[in-house]
C-alpha positions in Angstrom: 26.1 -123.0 86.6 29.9 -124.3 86.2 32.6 -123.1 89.3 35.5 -121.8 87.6 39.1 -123.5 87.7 41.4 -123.7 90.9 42.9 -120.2 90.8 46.9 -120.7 90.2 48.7 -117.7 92.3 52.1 -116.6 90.9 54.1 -113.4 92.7 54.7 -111.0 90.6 57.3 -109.1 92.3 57.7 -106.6 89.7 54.3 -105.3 90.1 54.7 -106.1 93.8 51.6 -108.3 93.8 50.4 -112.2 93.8 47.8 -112.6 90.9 45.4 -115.4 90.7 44.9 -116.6 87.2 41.7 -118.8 86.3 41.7 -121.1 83.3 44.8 -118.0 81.8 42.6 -115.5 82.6 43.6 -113.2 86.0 40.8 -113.4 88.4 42.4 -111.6 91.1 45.1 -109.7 93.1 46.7 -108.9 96.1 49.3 -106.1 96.2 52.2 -106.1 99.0 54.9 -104.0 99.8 58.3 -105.6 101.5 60.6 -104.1 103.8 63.0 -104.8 106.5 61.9 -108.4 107.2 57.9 -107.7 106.9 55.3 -108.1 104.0 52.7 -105.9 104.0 49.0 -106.6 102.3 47.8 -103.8 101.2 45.2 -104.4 98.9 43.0 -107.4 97.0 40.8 -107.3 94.4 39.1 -110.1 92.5 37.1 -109.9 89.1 33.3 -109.4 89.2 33.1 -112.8 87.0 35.2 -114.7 89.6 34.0 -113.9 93.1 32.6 -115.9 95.7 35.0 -118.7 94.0 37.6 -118.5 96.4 39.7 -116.8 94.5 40.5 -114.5 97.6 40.8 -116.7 99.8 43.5 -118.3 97.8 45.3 -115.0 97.0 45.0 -114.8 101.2 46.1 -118.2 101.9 49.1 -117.7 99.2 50.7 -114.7 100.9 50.7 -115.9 104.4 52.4 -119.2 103.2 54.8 -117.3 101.5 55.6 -114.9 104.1 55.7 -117.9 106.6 58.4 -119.5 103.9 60.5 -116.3 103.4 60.6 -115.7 107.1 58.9 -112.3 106.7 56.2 -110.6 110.2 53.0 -109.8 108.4 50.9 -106.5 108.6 47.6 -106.7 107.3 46.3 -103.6 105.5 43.4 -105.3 103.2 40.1 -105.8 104.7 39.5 -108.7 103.0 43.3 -110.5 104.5 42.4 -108.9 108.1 39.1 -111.1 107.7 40.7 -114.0 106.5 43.2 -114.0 109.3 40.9 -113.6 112.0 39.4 -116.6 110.5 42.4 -118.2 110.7 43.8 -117.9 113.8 46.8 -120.3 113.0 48.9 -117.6 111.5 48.9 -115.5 114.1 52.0 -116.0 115.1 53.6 -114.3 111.6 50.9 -111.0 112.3 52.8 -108.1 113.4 50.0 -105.6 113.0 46.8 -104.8 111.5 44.9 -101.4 110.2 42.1 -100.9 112.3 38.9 -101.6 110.5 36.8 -98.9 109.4 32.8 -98.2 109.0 32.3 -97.1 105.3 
């Protein structure tokens, strides 16, 4: 079995989302809403074809660097980024808040 490309993450503002192209294809996405100095990351999802290939990781990794760059407090709606972030416990100096996890 081949891995997939690096994923390439663009924002997409207009949609209000980072996407996560693979090879031109879009693998993956993480919407975010921005106000008053914060991001929040609402919601990731990556392509059946494309997970366990880091592809959300990446989207993760991508939004906390760019909130660091723009100066923006993070609040971490996504399951997938509250994961992430308690994985990486260097950024926890941008997180504002986080939705409380919940049993499905």
């Amino acid at each position: 079995m081949t891995t997939p490309d690096r994923p390439v993450i663009t924002d997409a503002p207009e949609r209000g989302r980072y996407e996560a192209s693979v090879a031109g294809e879009l693998a993956g996405i993480l919407e975010y809403v921005v106000k008053h100095g914060r991001i929040a990351l609402i919601h990731s999802e990556v392509s059946p074809a494309y997970r366990g290939h880091g592809v959300a990781a990446a989207l993760a990794r991508f939004a906390l660097d760019d909130a660091r760059r723009r100066e923006l407090k993070v609040i971490v709606n996504c399951p997938y980024v509250q994961d992430y972030v308690t994985r990486h416990p260097d950024d926890d100096d941008i997180i504002i808040g986080r939705t409380p996890a919940t049993s499905t």
